[in-house]
Backbone as a ProteinNet text record, in pm:
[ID]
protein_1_A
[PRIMARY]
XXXXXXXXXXXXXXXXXXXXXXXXXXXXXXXXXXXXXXXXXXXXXXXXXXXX
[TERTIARY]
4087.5	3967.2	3848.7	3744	3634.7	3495.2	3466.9	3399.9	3285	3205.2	3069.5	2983.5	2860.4	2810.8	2625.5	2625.3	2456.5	2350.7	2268.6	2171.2	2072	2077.1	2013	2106.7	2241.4	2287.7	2342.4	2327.5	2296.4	2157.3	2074.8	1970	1849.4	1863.3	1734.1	1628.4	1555.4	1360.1	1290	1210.2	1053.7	985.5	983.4	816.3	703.1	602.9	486.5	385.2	261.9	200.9	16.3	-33.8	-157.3	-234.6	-347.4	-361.2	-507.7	-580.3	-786.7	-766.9	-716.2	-757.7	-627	-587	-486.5	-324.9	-246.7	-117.8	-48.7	34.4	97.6	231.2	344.8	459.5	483.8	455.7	436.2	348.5	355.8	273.7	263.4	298.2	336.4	245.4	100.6	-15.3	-70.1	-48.9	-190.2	-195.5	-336.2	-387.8	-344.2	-354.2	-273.2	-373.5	-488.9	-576.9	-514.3	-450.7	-427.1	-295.4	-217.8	-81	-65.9	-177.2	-192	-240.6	-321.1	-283.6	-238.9	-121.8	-59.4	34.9	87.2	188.7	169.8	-20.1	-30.6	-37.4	-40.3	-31.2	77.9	35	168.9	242	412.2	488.8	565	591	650.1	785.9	886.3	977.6	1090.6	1181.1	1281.7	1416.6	1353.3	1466.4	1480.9	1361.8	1363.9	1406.2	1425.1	1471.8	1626.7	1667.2	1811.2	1839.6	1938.9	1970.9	2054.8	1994.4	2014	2071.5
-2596.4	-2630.5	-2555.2	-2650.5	-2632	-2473.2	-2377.5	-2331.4	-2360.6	-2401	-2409.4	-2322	-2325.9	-2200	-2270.1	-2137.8	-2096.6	-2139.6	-2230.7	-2178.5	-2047	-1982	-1886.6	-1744.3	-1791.2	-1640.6	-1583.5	-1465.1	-1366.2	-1320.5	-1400.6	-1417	-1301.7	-1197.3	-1099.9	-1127.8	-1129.2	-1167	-1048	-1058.5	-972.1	-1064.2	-1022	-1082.4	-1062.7	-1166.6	-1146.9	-1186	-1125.2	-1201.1	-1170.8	-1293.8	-1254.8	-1184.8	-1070.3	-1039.5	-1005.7	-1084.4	-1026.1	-1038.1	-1157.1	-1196.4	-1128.8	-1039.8	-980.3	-971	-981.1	-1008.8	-893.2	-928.7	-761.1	-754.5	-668.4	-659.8	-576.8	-486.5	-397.4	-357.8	-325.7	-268.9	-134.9	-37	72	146.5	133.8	201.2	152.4	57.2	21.9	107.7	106.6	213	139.4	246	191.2	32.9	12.9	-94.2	-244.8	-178.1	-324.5	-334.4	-245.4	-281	-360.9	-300.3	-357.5	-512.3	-500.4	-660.7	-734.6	-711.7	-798.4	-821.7	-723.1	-728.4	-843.4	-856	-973	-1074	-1116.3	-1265.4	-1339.5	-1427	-1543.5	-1550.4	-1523.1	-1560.6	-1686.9	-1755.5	-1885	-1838.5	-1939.7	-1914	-1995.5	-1994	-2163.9	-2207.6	-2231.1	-2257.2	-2381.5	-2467.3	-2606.1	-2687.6	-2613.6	-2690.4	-2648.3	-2819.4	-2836.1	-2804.4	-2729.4	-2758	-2874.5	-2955.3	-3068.2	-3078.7
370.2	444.2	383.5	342.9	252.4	407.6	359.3	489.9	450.4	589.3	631	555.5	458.8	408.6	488	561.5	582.1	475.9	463.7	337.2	375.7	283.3	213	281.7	307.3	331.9	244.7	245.3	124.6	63.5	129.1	-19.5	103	-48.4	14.3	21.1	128	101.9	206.6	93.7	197.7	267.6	381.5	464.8	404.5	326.6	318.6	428.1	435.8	573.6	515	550.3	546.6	643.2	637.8	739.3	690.2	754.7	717.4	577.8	553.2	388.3	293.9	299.9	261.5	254	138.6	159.5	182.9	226.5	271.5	314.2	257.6	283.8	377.6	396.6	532.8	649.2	752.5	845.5	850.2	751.8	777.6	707	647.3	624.3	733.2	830.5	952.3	1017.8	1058.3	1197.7	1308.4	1421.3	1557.4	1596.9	1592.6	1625.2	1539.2	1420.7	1344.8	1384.4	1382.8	1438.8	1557.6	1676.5	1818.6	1796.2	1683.8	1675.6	1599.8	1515.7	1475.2	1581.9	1660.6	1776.7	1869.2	1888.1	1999.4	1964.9	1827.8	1738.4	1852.9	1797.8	1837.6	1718.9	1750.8	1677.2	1662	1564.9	1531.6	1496.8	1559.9	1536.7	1464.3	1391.9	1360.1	1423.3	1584.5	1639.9	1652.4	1622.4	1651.4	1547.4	1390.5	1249.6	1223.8	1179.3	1178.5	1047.9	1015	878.8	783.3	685	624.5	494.7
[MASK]
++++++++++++++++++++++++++++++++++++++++++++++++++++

């Protein structure tokens, strides 16, 4: 019996994110004001895409 494989499991990735024009892999130079708002963004999530 052939097993089910995940796409992309295994596969390492960074979060990039734009933020005030800027790409950025971390939050971890922000001051407490930019952190406070990336926190209140709305997040998108992929619960609604099937895999094909």
């Amino acid at each position: 019996m052939e097993r089910e494989k995940t796409v992309g499991q295994g596969v390492k990735f960074e979060r990039i994110r734009r933020i005030t024009g800027y790409l950025v892999g971390t939050t971890d130079r922000f001051n407490n004001g930019k952190k406070a708002e990336e926190h209140d963004r709305v997040k998108h999530g992929t619960a609604g895409i099937l895999n094909k």
